[in-house]
N, C-alpha and C positions, 0 to 999 in steps of 0.2 A: 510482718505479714507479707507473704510472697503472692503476688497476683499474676493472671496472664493478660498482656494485650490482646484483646479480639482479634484484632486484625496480623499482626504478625505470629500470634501465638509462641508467647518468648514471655519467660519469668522478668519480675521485677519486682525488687524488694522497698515495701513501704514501712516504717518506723513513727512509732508515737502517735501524736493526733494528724500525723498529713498522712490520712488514709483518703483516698477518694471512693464515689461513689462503683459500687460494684452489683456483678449481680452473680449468685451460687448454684452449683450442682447438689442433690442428692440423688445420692445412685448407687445401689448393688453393689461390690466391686465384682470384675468379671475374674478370669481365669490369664488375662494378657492385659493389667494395666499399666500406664507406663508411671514410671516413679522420677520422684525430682531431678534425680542426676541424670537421667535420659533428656529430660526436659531441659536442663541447666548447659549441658556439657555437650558441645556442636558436634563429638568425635562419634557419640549417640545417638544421635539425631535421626540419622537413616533408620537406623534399625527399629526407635522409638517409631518410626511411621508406620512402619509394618506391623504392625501390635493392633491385636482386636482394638485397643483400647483406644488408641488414638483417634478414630472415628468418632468416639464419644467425648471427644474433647475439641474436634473441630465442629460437630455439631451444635455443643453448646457456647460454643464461641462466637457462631455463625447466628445464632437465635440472639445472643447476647446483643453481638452488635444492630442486628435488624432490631431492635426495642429499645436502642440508643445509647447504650453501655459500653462503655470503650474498657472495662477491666471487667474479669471474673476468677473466681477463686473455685477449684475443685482438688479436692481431699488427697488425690490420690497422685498430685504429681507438685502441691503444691505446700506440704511436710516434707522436711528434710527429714526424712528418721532414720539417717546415719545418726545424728545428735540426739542422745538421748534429753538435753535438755531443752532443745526446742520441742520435741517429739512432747516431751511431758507440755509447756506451753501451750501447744496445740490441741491438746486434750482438755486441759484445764480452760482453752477460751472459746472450746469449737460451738457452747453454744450461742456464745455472745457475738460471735461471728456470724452466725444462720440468723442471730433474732438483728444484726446491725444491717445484716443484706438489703440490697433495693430490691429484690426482685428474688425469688429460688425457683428453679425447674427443678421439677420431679422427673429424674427418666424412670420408666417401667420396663425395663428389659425382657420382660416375660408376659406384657400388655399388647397384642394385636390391636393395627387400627380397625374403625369402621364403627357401623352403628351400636354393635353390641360393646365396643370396650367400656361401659361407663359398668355395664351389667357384668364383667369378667375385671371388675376392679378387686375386688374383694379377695380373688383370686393370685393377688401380685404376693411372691414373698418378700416386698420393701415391708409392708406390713408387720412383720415378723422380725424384722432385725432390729436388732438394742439401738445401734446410731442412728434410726429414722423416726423414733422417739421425739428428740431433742431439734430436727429438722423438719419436722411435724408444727411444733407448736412455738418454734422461735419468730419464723419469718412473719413477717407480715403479708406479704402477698407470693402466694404459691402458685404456681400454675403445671398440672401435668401433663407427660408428653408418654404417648405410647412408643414401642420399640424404633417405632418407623418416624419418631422426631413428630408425628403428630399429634397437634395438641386437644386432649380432652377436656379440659377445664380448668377452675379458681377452685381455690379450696374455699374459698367466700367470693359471690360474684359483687364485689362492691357497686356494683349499676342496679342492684336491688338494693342492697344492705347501706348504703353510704348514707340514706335517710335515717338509718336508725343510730341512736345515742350509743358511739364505741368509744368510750373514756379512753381507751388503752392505745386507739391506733394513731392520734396525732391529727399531722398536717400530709399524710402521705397520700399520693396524687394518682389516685386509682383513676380518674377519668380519662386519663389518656390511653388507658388497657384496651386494646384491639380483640374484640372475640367476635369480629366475624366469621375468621374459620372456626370457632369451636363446633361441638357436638351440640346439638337439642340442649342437653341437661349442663347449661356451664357454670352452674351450682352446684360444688359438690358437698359441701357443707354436713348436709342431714343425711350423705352416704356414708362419708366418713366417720363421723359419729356411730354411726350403727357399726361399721367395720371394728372401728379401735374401741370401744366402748369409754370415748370421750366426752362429756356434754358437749352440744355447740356452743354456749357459752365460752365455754375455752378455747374450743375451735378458730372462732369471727372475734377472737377479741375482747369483748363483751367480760370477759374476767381473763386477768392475770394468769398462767398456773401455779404460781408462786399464792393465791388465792384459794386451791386446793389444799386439804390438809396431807401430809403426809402419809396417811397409809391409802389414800383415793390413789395418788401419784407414782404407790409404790406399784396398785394393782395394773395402771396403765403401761407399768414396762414389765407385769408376771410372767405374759407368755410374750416376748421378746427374747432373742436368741441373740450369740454370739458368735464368732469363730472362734475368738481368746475366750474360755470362761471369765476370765477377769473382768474383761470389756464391758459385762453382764452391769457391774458395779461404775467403772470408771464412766462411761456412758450416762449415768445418770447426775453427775455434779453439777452439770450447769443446769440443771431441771432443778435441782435443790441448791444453788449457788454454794457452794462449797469448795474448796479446795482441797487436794490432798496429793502426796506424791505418786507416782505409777511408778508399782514392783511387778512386772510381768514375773510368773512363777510365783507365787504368795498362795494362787489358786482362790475360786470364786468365795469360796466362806471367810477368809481372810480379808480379801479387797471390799466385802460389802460389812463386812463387821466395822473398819474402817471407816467406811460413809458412814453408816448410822453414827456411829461415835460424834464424827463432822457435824452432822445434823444436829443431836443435841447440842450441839455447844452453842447450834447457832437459834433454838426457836425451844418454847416449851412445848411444844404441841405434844401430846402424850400419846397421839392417834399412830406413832411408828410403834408403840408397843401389842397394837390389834392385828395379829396375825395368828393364824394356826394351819398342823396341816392338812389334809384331809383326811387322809388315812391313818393315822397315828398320832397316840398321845406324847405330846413336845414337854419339856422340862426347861426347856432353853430361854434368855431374856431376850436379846436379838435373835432375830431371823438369817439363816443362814444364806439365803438368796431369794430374788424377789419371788420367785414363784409360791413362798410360805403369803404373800399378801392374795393372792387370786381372788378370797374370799371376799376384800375387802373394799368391793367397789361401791358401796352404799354408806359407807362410814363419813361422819361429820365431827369437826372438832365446834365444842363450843365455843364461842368467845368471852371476853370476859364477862362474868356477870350474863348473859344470856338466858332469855326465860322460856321455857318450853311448855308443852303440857307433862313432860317428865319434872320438869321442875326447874329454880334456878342452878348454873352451873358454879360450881365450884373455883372461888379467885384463882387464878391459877398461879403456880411457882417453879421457880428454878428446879431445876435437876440437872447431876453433873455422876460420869461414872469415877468411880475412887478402885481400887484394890479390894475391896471387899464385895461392892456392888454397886449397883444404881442410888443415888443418895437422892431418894424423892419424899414428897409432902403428899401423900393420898386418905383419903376416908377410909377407915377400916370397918367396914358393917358390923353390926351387930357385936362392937366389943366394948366393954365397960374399962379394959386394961389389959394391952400385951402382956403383962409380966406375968401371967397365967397359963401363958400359954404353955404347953407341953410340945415337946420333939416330934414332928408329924402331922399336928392339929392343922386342920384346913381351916383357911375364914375367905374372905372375897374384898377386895378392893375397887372404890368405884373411881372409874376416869372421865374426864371434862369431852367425853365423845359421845356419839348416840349413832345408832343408827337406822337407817329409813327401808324397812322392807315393805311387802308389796302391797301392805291394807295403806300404806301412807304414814303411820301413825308411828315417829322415830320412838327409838326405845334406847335407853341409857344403859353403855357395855362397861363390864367390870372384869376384872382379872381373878383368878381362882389363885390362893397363895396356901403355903404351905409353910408353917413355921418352923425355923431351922435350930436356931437356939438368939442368944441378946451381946452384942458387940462390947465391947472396953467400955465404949461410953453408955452402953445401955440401953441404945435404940434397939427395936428386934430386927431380927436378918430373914429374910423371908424368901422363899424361890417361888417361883411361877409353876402352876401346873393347868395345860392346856389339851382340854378336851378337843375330840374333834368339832367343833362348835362350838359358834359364840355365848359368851356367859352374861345375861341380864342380869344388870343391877337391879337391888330390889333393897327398899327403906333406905335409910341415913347412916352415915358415922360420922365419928370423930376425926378430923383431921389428926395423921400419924408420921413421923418424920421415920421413915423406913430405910432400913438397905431391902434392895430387890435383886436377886440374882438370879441366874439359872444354871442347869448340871454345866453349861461351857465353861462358867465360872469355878463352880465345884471340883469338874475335873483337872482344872489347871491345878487346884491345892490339895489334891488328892485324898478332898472330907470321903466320910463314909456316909452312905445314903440308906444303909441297913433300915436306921428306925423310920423312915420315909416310904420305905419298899413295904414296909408291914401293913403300912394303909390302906384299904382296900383301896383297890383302881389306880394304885400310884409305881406302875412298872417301870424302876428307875433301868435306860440300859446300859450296863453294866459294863460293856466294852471301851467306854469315854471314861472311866471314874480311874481306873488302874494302870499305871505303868509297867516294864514289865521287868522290871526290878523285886527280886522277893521281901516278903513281908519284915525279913529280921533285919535288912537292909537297911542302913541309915543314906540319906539322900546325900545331906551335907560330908558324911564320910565320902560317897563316892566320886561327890565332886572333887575333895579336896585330893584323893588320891588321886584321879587324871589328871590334873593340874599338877603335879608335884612330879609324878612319872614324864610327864609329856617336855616338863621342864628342868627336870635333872637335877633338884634339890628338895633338900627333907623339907617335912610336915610343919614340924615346927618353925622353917623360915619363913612357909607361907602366911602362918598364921601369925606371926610375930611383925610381917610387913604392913607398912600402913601405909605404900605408894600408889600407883597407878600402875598398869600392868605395863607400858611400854617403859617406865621407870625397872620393873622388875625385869626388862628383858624378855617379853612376851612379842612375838612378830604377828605378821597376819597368819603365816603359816604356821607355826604353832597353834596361835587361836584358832584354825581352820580346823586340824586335827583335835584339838580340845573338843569342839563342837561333835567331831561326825563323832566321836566314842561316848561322849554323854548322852548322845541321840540311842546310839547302838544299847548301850547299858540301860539308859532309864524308859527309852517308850516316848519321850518328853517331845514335842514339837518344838525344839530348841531353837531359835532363830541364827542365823548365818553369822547375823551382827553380834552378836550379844558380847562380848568384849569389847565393841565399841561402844555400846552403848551403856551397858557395863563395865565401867573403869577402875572398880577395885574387888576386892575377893567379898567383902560385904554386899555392894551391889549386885553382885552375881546370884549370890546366897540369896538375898532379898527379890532379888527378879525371877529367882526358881521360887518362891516360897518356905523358905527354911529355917528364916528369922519369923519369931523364936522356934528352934526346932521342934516341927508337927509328931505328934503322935497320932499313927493314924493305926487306927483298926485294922484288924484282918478282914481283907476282903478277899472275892474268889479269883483265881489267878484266870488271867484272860489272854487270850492270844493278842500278841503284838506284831503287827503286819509291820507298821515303820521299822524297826530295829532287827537287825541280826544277830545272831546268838553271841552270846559274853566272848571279846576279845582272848578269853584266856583258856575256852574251851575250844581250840582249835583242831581236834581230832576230830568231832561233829561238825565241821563246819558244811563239809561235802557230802553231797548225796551220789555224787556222781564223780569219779577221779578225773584230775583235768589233764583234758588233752595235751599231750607232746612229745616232741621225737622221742624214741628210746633211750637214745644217747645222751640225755640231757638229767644230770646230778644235781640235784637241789645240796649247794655247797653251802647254805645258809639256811636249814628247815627253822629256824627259829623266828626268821624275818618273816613277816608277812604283808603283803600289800592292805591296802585299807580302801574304805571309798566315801566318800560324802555323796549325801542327795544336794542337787545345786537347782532343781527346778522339778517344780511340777507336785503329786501328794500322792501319795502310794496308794490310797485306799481307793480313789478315782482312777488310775492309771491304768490303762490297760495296754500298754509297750512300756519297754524300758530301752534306755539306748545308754550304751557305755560310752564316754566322753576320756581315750589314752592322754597321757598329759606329757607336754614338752619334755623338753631336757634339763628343766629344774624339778622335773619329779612330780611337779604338784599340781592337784585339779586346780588351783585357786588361777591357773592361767587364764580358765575360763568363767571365773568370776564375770566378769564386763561384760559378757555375750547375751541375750537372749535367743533359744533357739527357734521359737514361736511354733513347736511341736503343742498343739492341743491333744489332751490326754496321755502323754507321756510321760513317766518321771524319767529323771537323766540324771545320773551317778557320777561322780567324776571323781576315778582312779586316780590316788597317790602310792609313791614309789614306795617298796618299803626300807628304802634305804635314804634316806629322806635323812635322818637323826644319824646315818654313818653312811656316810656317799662315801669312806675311803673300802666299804665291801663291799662295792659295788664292780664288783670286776667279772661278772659271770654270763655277760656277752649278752643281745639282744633277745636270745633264744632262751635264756632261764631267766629275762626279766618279762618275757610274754607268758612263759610260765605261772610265773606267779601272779601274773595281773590276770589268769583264766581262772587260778584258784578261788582270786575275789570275786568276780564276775561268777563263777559258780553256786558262792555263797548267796549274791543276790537272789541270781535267775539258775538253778538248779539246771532245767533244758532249756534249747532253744526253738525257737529260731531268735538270733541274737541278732542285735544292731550297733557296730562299734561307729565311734569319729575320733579322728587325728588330726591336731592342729600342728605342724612343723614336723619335729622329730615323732610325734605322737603320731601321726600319720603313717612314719614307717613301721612304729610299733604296733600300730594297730593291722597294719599286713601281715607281720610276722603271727599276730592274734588268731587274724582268720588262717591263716594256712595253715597253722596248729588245731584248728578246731577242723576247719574241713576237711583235713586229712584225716583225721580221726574219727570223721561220717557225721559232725554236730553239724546241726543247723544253722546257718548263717544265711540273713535273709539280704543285710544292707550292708556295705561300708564305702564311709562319706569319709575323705583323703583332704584334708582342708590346709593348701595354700604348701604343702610337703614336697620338694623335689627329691626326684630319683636316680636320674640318669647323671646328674652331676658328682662327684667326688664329694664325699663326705669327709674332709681333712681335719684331724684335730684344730684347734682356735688357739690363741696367745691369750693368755687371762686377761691383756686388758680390752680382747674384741670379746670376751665372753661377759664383762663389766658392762660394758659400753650395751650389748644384745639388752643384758639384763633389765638397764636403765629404761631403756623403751618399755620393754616389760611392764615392768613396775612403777615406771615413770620417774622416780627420785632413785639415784643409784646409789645412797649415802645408805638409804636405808634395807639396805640387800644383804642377805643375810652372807656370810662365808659359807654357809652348807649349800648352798644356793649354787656358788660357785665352782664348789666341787664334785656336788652331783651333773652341774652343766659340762663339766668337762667330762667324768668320767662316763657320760650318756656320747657323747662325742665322739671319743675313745671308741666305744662301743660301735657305735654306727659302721666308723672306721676299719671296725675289722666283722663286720658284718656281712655275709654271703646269704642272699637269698637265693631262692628256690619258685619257678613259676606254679601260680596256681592250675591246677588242671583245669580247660575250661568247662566242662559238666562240670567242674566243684564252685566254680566262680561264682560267688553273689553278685548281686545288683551293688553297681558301682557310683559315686557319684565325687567326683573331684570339681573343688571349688579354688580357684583362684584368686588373690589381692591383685586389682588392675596394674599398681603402679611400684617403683622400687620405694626404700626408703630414701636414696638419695633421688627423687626424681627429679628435683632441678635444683641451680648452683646453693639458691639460704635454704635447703635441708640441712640439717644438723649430718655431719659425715665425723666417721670415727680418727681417733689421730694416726692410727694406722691402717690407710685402706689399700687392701688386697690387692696384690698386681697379679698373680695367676686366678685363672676359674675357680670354678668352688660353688660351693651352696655360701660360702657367705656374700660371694659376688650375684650368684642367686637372689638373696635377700635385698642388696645393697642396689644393684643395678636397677633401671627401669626395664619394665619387661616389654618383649617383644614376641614373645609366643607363650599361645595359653591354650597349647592344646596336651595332650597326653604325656607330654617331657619324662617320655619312658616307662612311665607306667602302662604304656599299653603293649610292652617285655611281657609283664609279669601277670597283667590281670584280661581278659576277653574284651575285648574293646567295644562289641558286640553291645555289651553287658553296657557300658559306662556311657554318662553321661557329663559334659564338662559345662562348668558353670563359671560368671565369674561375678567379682562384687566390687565397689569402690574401694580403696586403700590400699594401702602395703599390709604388707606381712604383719603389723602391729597394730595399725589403726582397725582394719579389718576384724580384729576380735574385740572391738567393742561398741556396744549397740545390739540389734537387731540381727539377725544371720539367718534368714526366712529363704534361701536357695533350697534349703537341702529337703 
């Protein structure tokens, strides 16, 4: 844990249990905050001072120490998230860090001081944001400060409160709190409560929130916002002590599907199944994001055995989700015997929750279920069907060992929901159930051919093999392309990993659902937003012919570029940004990056020469060619958004200048870490080995196609002329720099053969010394461009976080 000195405002890193006392920020971030390596690195320093931000870091230093705290920790300079794995730490411990603090200050950035601030509280958007949740209800003693460092109050004034019986707060030593500058009202306690719509019990102490049940908790972060949609989810772990990893890009339905999973493994409480939405009837088991809980701020879970005037509750039990569904033990009302059930039939099931609306008088909630058909072993399979409003339990059942699913599950195995749909009130929609693969389709066929095509040997070997895919000769890039084409062909939400995580051609089969192979009904064929038309219908790919010079022969019309989605969800997306990929061809460079674009999905172009770098000879200009053609397939018009990391950078100028000459709309392009002005000279295979290894990290496991595309992209560059853009065609530019070389002091790892003439490899290899236009302001309106620069070299620099652009 990295703290600052109050007094000299200088990090220092604390480890294990020798943490000392400190005291914390919550706060907004602004528009100029300074980040660790400003903080950390003295060459930064200056510039860090000049940053809005920095003011809010010597002010709360300044208060710190006047209240006798010689350390404090704020968020925003005291994560390294260049490291994605303290970055994850810091998420996973931020709230036990707010609830370990001595002391938190609230700044209100958008709080005026004076008599009225306590009355324009309500008004703050800390209120509103996901991470002031968890910094809310951790600390022990809070105290907030308006824009002007002035302080308006306790979130509990313990000089009232300390008489009263607070189980939860300790030995912590409120008497020595100074409010004689506060405002009138330095209890805010019963404001805040009406603001967040929290009890004050949880507020002052008085109850744990770990004491709330689950869907109370959920509705406390409903209307909570985020920048990351993710954050929506990730934000909530230490309010539900949970752990889990942070995928930026997974997108918010993924990352909260996630927690809940978390959550059951860790509590039976059955109160995360009470949600619904307002406006339309849900089918679903989990809730896709908090705001399906809004309804759910009166909801109780029983305890065990617990007696109401509804009655006693139900012992409770274990639930775990399986492949099929929710594997739970609930009352089935009014059933003498599942096995009667008929495909469709509604029944209702009762849960150990109740809830307290406005006469006082709590009432016991039950779920509306829908029978689906009876499993292997015989239990029945039942989905949820949720009206806009909550469903009263009413009389008794039989306790019933159920699977419970919902259409998210359905539509992963692609059931048919036909005799479902026939029920009156039961509108299953129909866009989640179907892939967009046609009906005579076998699923398992299609995989087995991309795999077999992508790998360059017959059917029968695949099927015949009983190894592991990296035993058969399967790379990341292979698996890479595997994935974007099954995505394209099926419709599937196919994850990035799945090779990984799937290690033989069974598991694969088994994690699409194919074992045993489904027979699925005809259902109505539905538009497929994620996927692009069938690899093999390539004369429909274009609506629009892609831009380029006249003079340029497509000497390969058979080849064609490809693209994978690398972040973000198509259906949400409202930009797309194309991601040119290096001089090994393949987006998987940009694997390790997060670009931290909220609501963008980003695509990242591979070469189509990928599987024969030796036809790769048709010069920079017919390989921007063909990477407009894919980009077309995506985003038909533009305005388009390209980025280039290295070589992909000059590819992606050759992109725009093809496209804006040809009058298409280009709104962005982001040049990332790409020199121009230097010679582009072919490489000796063992510095293009050596480049590689950084790359990839282990250079044993690189492919030979790797190396031949690297050189023949090389080649390329080399005999490469470009042409300036005109500036009325110019887009919005924005070039990003790695601070440092790769060799920047003597124990860098340095190649066995390092360069004695200039060069972009001496580019790469050298520490740098200028980071401003290095030529690119030849070619593009300088006007237009903005330069930027980030921690690392040329390699370190693509991985993590990449939030400049």
């Amino acid at each position: 844990m990295w703290l600052l000195d109050v007094k000299a405002i200088e990090l220092h890193e604390f480890i294990g249990d020798n943490i000392p006392v400190y005291a914390i920020l919550s706060h907004r971030w602004g528009v100029e905050e300074v980040s660790f390596v400003e903080m950390r690195k003295p060459k930064y320093r200056e510039n860090a001072k000049r940053k809005a931000g920095f003011n809010k870091i010597e002010k709360c230093c300044a208060q710190a120490e006047k209240d006798g705290y010689k350390w404090a920790w704020i968020d925003s300079c005291c994560i390294d998230k260049r490291s994605s794995a303290e970055l994850t730490e810091a998420i996973n411990s931020m709230f036990q860090w707010y609830k370990l603090s001595d002391r938190c200050y609230v700044y209100l950035s958008d709080v005026s001081g004076g008599n009225e601030a306590i009355q324009r509280l309500n008004e703050s958007q800390w209120f509103t944001r996901g991470w002031t949740l968890q910094e809310l209800l951790g600390p022990k003693t809070i105290v907030f400060f308006t824009q002007d460092w002035v302080p308006i109050g306790y979130k509990v004034n313990w000089k009232i409160y300390k008489t009263k019986s607070v189980s939860s707060v300790g030995d912590a030593k409120f008497d020595g709190l100074n409010t004689d500058n506060f405002l009138p009202h330095a209890d805010l306690a019963d404001k805040l409560s009406t603001i967040t719509d929290i009890p004050v019990d949880f507020l002052i102490g008085e109850k744990s929130p770990w004491q709330a049940c689950i869907a109370q908790r959920m509705f406390w972060a409903s209307r909570r916002e985020t920048t990351r949609e993710e954050d929506r989810a990730y934000s909530l772990m230490g309010l539900f002590d949970v752990n889990m990893p942070i995928l930026y890009g997974e997108g918010l339905e993924k990352a909260f599907t996630r927690l809940q999973n978390e959550i059951m493994r860790k509590t039976p409480d059955q109160s995360i199944l009470l949600w619904y939405h307002a406006d339309t009837t849900s089918y679903r088991l989990l809730a896709e994001s908090p705001d399906c809980f809004r309804n759910s701020g009166k909801i109780m879970s029983l305890g065990q055995g617990a007696s109401l005037s509804v009655g006693v509750a139900t012992n409770w039990s274990s639930f775990y989700m399986t492949n099929i569904g929710l594997r739970i033990t609930l009352p089935i009302i009014n059933t003498a015997g599942c096995d009667n059930f008929g495909s469709g039939e509604r029944t209702q099931a009762s849960l150990n929750c109740v809830i307290h609306n406005g006469d006082g008088v709590p009432q016991k909630i039950g779920l509306n279920l829908l029978f689906l058909n009876n499993s292997l072993e015989g239990d029945p399979i039942f989905t949820c069907y949720r009206p806009c409003k909550w469903i009263y339990s009413v009389g008794t059942g039989r306790p019933t060992r159920i699977f419970l699913c919902g259409n998210d599950y359905i539509s992963s195995r692609k059931e048919s929901l036909n005799s479902i749909v026939t029920t009156p009130g039961a509108e299953i929609e129909h866009s989640a159930v179907k892939g967009s693969y046609n009906d005579d389709e076998n699923l398992q066929g299609i995989i087995r051919s991309i795999i077999t095509d992508e790998m360059d040997f017959a059917i029968e070997e695949l099927i015949s093999f009983r190894g592991n895919w990296e035993d058969l000769g399967m790379d990341s890039l292979v698996a890479l392309c595997v994935v974007a084409r099954l995505r394209d062909k099926t419709g599937l939400p196919i994850p990035s990993d799945l090779f990984k995580t799937a290690t033989s051609l069974e598991e694969v089969e088994r994690a699409l659902g194919v074992i045993p192979p489904p027979k699925w009904p005809a259902a109505s064929k539905v538009p497929n937003f994620d996927a692009g038309p069938d690899i093999g219908s390539s004369e429909t790919w274009l609506t629009v012919q892609p831009s380029m010079p006249m003079n340029i022969i497509n000497n390969c019309p058979h080849r064609k570029a490809t693209s994978v989605l690398l972040q973000g969800n198509l259906r949400r997306a409202s930009k797309r940004i194309f991601m040119v990929p290096d001089a090994t061809g393949s987006a998987i460079c940009y694997i390790g990056i997060n670009l931290l674009l909220q609501d963008w999905a980003v695509f990242g172009l591979n070469s189509p020469f990928l599987k024969t770098p030796e036809e790769y000879n048709g010069g920079v200009h017919k390989m921007a060619a063909k990477f407009i053609e894919e980009m077309k397939r995506r985003q038909p018009t533009g305005p388009y958004v390209l980025a280039g990391w290295s070589a992909g950078g000059i590819m992606a100028y050759e992109i725009v200048y093809q496209l804006t000459i040809a009058g298409e709309d280009v709104e962005k392009l982001i040049i990332i870490d790409a020199c121009w002005s230097l010679t582009t000279n072919p490489l000796s295979k063992s510095l293009h080995a050596w480049f590689l290894g950084l790359v990839f990290n282990d250079v044993t496991k690189i492919s030979s196609r790797w190396l031949l595309h690297f050189a023949a992209s090389t080649t390329a560059l080399s005999e490469y002329t470009a042409q300036p853009i005109p500036k009325e065609k110019c887009p919005k530019v924005v070039i990003i720099w790695g601070e440092d070389g790769v060799c920047k002091v003597p124990a860098d790892p340095e190649p066995d053969f390092y360069p004695a003439s200039a060069g972009h490899a001496r580019f790469l290899l050298d520490n740098r010394m200028e980071l401003g236009p290095n030529g690119w302001d030849e070619y593009l309106d300088v006007n237009k461009m903005q330069i930027r620069h980030v921690p690392g070299n040329h390699f370190s620099m693509m991985r993590g976080d990449l939030n400049h652009t």
